[in-house]
C-alpha positions in Angstrom: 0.0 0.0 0.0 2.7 2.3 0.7 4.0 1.6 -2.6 0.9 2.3 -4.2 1.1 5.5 -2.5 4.3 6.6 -3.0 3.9 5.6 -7.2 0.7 8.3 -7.2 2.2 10.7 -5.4 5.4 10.9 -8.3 3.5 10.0 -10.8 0.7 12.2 -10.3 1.8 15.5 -8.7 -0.5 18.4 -7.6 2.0 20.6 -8.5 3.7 20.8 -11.8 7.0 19.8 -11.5 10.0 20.4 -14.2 10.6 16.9 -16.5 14.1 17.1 -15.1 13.0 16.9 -11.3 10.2 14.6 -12.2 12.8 12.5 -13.5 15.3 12.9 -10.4 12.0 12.4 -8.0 10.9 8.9 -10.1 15.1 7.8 -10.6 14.8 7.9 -5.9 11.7 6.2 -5.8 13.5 3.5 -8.2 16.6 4.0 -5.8 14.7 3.5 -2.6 12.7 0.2 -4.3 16.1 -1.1 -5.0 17.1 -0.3 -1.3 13.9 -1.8 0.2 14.7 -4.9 -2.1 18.5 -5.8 -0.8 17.4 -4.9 2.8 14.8 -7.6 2.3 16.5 -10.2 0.4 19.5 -10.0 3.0 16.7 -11.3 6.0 17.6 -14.8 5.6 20.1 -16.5 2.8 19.7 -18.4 1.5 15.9 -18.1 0.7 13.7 -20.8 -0.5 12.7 -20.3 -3.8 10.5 -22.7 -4.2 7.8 -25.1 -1.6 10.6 -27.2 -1.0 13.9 -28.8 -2.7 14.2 -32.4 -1.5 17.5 -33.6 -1.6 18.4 -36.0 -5.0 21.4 -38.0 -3.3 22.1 -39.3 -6.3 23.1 -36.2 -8.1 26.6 -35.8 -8.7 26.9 -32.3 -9.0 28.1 -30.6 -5.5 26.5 -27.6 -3.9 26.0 -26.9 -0.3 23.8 -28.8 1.0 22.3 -31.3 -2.1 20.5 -30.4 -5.6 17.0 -30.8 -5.6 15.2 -33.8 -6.9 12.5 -33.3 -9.4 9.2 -32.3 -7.9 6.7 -34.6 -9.9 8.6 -37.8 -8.2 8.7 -36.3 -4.5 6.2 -38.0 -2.2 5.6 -37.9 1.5 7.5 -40.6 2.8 10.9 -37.8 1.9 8.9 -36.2 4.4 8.9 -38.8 6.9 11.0 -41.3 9.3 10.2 -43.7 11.6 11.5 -45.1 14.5 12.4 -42.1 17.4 10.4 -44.0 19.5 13.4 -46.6 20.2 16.2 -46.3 22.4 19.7 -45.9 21.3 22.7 -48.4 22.0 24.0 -46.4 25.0 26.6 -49.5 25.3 30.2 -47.1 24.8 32.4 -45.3 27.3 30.2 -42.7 27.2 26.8 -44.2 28.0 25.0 -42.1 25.9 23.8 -42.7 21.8 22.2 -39.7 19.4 19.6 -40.8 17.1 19.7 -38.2 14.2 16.7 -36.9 11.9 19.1 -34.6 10.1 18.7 -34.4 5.8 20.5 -37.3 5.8 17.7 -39.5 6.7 14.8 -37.1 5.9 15.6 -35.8 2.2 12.9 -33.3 2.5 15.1 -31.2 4.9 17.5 -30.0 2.3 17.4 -25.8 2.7 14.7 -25.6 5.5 17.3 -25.5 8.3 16.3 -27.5 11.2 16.7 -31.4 12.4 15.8 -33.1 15.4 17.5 -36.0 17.5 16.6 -38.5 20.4 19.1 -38.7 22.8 19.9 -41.5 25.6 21.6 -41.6 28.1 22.1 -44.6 30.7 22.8 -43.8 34.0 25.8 -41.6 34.4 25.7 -41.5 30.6 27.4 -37.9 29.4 27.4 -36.6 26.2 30.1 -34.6 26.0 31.7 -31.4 25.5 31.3 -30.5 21.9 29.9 -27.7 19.6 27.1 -27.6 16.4 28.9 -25.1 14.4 26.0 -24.6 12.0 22.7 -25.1 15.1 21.5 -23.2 18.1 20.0 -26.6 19.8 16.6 -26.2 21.6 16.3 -29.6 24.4 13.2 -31.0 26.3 13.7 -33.9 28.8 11.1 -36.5 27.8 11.8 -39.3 30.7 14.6 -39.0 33.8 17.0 -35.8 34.2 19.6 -34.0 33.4 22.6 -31.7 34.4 23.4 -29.3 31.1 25.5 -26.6 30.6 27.2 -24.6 27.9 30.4 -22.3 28.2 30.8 -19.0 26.8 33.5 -17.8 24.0 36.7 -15.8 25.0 37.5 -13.4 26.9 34.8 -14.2 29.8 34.3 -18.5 29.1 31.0 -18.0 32.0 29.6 -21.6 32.5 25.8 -21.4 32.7 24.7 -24.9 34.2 20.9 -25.9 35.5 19.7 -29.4 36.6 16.6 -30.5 34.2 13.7 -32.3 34.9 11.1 -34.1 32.8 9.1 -31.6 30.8 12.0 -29.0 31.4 13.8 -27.2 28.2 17.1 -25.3 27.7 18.8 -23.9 25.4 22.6 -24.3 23.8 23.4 -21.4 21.8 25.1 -22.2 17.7 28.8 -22.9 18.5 29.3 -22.7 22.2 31.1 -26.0 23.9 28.3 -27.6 25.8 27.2 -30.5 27.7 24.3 -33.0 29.1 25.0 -35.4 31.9 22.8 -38.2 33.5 23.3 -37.2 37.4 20.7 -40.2 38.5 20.1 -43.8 38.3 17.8 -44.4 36.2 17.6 -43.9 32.1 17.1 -40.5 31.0 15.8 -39.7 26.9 15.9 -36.2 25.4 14.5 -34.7 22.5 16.3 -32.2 20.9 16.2 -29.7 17.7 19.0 -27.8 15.8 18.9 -24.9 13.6 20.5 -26.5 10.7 19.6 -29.6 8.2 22.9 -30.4 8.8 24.2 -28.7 12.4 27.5 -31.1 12.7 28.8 -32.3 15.8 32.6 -31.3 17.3 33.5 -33.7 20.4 36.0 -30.9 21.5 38.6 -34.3 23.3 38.2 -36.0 19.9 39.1 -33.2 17.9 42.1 -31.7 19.9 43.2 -35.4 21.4 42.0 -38.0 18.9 42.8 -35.8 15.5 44.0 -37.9 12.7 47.1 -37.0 12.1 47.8 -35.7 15.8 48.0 -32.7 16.6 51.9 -32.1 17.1 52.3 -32.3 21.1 54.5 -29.1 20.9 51.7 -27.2 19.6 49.3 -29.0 22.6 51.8 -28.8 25.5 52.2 -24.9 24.5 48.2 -24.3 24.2 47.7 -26.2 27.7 50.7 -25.6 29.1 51.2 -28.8 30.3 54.1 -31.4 30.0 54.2 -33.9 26.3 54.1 -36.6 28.8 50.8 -35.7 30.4 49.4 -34.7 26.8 50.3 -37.9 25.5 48.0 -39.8 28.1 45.0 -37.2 26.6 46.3 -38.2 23.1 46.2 -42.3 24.2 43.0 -41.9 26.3 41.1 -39.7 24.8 39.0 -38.4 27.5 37.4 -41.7 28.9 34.3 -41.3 30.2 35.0 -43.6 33.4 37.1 -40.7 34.1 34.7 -37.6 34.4 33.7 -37.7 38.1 36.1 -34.6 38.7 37.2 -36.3 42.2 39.1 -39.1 40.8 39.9 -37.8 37.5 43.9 -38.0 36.5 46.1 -34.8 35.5 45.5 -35.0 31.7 42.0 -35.0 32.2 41.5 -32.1 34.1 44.2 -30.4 32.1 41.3 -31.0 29.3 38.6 -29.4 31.4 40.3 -26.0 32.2 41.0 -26.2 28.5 37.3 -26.7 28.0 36.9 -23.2 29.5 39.6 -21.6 27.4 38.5 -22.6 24.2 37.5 -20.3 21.7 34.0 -21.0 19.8 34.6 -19.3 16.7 32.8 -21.1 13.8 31.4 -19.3 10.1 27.6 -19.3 10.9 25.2 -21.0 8.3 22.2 -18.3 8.9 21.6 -14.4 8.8 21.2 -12.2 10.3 24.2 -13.9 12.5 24.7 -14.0 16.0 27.3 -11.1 16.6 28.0 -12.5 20.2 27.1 -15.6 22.3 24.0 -15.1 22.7 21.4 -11.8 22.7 19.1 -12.4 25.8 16.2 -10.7 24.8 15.3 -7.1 27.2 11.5 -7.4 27.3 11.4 -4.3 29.6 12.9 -2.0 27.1 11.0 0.6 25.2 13.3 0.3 22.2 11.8 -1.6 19.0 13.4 -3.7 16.7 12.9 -7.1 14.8 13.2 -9.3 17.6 14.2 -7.9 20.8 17.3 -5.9 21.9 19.6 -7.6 23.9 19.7 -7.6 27.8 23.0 -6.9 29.5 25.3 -9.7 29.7 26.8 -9.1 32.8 23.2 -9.9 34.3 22.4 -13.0 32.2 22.1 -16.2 34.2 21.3 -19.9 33.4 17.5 -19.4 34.1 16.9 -17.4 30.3 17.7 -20.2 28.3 15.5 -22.7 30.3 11.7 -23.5 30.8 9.6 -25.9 32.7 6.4 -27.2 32.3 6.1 -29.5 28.6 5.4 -32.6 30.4 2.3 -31.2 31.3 -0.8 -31.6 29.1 -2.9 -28.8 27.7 -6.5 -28.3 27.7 -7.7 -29.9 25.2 -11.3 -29.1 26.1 -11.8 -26.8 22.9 -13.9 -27.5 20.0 -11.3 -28.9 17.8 -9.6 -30.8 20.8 -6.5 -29.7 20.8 -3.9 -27.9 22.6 -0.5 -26.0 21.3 2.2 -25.1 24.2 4.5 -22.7 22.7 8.1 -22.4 24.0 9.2 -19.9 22.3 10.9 -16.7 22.8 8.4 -15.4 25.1 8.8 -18.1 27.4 12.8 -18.7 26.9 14.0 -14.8 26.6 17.8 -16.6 25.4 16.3 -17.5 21.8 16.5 -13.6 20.8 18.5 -14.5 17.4 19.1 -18.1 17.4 16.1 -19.2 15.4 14.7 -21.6 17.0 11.5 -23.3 19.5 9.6 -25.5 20.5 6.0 -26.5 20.9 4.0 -29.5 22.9 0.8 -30.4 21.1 -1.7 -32.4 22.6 -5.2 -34.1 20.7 -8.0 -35.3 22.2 -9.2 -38.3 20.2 -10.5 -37.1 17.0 -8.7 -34.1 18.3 -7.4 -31.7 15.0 -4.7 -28.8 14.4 -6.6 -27.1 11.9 -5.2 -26.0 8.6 -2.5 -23.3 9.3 0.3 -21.8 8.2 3.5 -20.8 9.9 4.9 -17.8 8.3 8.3 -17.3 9.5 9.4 -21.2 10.3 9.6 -24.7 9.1 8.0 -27.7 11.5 9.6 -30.6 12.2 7.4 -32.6 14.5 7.5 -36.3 16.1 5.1 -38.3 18.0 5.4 -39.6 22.2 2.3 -40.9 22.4 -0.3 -42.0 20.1 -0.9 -41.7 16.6 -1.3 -38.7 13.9 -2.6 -38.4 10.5 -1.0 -35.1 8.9 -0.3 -34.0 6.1 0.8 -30.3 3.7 -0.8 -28.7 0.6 1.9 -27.2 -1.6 1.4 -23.8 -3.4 -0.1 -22.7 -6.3 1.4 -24.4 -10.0 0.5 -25.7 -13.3 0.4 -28.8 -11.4 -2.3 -27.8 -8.7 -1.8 -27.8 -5.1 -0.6 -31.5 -4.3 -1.5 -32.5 -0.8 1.1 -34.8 0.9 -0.5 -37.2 4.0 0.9 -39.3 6.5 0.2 -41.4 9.3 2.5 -41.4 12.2 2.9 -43.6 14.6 4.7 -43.2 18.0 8.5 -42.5 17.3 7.5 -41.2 13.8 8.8 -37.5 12.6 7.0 -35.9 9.8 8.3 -32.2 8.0 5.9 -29.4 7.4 7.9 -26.5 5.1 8.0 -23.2 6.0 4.6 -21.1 4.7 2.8 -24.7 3.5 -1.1 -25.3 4.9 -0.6 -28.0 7.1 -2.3 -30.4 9.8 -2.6 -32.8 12.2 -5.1 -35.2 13.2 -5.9 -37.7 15.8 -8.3 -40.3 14.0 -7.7 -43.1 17.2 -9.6 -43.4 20.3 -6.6 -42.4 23.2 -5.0 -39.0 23.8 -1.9 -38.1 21.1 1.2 -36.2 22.1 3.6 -34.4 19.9 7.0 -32.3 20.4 7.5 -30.1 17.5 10.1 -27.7 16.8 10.0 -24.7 14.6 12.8 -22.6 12.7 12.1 -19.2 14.1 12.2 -18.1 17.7 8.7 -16.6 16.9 7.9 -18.7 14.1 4.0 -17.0 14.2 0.4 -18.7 13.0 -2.1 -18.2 10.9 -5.4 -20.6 11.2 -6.5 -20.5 7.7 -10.3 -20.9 8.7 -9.8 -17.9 11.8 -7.9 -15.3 9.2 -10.2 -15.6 6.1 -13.9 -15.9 7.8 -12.9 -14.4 11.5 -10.9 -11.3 10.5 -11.9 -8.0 12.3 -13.5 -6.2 11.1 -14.5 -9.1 8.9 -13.5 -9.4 4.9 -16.1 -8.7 2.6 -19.0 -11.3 1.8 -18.6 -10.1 -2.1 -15.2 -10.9 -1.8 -15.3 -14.0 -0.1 -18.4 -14.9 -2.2 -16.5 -14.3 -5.6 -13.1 -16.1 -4.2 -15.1 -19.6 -3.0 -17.3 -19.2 -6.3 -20.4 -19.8 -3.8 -23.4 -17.3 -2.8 -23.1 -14.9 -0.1 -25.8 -16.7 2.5 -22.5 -19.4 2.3 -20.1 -16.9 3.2 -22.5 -15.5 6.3 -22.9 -19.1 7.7 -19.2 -19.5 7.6 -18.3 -15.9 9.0 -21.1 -16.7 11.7 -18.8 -19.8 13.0 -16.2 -17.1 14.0 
């Protein structure tokens, strides 16, 4: 509209102007189109270009990420993968296993950046140190507990640690060295969700101990400053887990943990607008607006905003369409200012739906705890016709929704269904198709409406009546 505006107002002056300052005036407006353009296109790169660009692993030609394989032969199992309802092999030194749902097994992840994983952990089980250099990672404890914790890059390396509980979340932000550990004595299983299709892991003992060739013990003993002996013994061991309880743990061990705090996280950064620092906690007291949130002061940041509580709980499901979205985003978790991320728990009554919706800003990836889903996504307007994609999930099961599609979910069994899903925005926003066309305010025109269904207007007042 302001567009329109701005066009009239050059192109049909009140005042004569001169041809040479008419020219100047419509050569700006050009100018400041061109301007609005970049500013707009620079949001987020890369953007989609199309519904969605499922991965052809067959292709030989190399880009980052994959090519795309042809849309006519897509289906909805490249949306799909079962199975994240079954534990890992926790049987290493670690005690822990990660179950990924990364592009890798879900083709229809290429360019929407997010994936999910299941983590166990037995008891005692850590998963250790390391970094996602291309993911912020957003984690909900599904059964048991755990003590996390992330570090933060030079000069100040702050550890922010907080013991989780079932239905508690936290956040890592993309890059920093962090950490989930199994305190208790019984299993504990995670689920977890990362900014990237492709968020890579960096076991920080591996990489500096276990590199292949070594790194040259000079180099280590100077960066630790430490004795070759006692870095050879890293080098050997590299950083057994039997090990970690800091009471009995040996010199080159904890020669690694003060290294741990010494680290540098500098890593190029897969998304933009980037993370400038560590993290941008947002200030929801100040009176200063921007997209997002400005960023509180550091020094006053604690463990507390990147964590929430509360998603083992069900919702209320006693609506009309039976059933219930818990949104953890950055409303609830003010440490997901910038990192493009969150979470929601959905719960369906039986025959309990998510109506047909939209999420502007995000992709879903969702998986079933409990139950069973049918779901499905409606792609966008072609020569082809919007082709609808269905599925029905079982427990374990994780389905895709791309970012802007109509989607769903339904619960056609007879028992309660639970879902975790995670979106690719920290605000990823909703739009209920049915709410927005025939509930607006004030409402859209019936001649409209009449015209754009191609039925009579009576039709239109039933429908507008229902919101």
């Amino acid at each position: 509209m302001t567009c329109i505006k701005l066009c009239h107002c050059i192109t049909a002056p009140s005042n004569p102007i001169h041809p040479r300052g008419y020219r100047m005036a419509t050569e700006m407006f050009l100018l400041v189109l061109l301007a609005m353009a970049s500013s707009l296109a620079m949001a987020s790169d890369p953007s989609q270009l199309q519904d969605f660009c499922v991965a052809d692993k067959d292709s030989k030609v190399l880009v980052n990420g994959f090519v795309c394989k042809d849309p006519m032969v897509v289906k909805a199992d490249d949306f799909s993968l079962s199975g994240l309802d079954m534990p890992g092999d926790t049987g290493n030194k670690f005690g822990f296993n990660v179950t990924q749902a990364n592009v890798n097994q879900i083709p229809g992840l290429n360019t929407l950046g997010i994936s999910m994983v299941r983590i166990d952990y037995v008891p005692k089980g850590l998963n250790p140190p390391h970094t996602h250099p291309r993911a912020t990672e957003i984690l909900t404890v599904i059964e048991g507990q755990l003590l996390v914790g992330f570090v933060t890059s030079n000069t100040d390396n702050r550890l922010f640690t907080k013991m989780l509980n079932k239905g508690d979340v936290f956040v890592f932000p993309q890059g920093l060295i962090h950490f989930q550990f199994n305190p208790g004595y019984t299993n504990t299983f995670a689920i977890g969700a990362l900014s990237s299709q492709n968020p890579g892991t960096i076991t920080i003992a591996d990489a500096v101990f276990g590199s292949n060739p070594p790194i040259s013990d000079e180099i280590l003993a100077k960066a630790f400053q430490e004795g070759k002996q006692s870095l050879r013994l890293c080098q050997k061991a590299s950083y057994p887990a039997s090990r970690w309880q800091a009471t009995r743990l040996p010199m080159a061990a904890k020669i690694l943990l003060i290294a741990l705090l010494a680290l540098a996280s500098s890593h190029a950064l897969a998304s933009d607008p980037s993370p400038l620092q560590d993290f941008c906690v947002a200030d929801m007291d100040s009176k200063v607006r921007v997209n997002g949130f400005v960023c509180k002061d550091p020094t006053v940041v604690k463990a507390e905003d990147f964590f929430s509580t509360g998603l083992d709980k069900a919702g209320d499901t006693g609506k009309k369409l039976g059933s219930n979205v818990t949104a953890v985003n950055v409303n609830k978790i003010v440490g997901l200012n910038t990192l493009g991320i969150s979470m929601v728990r959905i719960d369906y009554a039986p025959k309990g739906l998510n109506a047909p919706h939209t999420h502007p800003r995000a992709t879903e990836i969702l998986t079933v705890i409990e139950g069973q889903l049918f779901v499905g996504f409606v792609t966008s307007n072609s020569d082809n016709g919007n082709r609808l994609f269905t599925k029905m999930l079982k427990k374990g099961d994780v389905f895709v929704f791309p970012q802007g599609l109509i989607h769903f979910q339904f619960n056609p069994g007879y028992t309660n269904t639970v879902a975790i899903g995670a979106l690719s925005s920290q605000n990823p926003g909703t739009i209920t198709i049915a709410d927005a066309v025939f509930g607006s305010k004030p409402p859209i025109s019936d001649d409209i409406l009449a015209k754009a269904f191609q039925v009579d207007k009576k039709t239109i007042d039933l429908l507008q009546a229902q919101f």
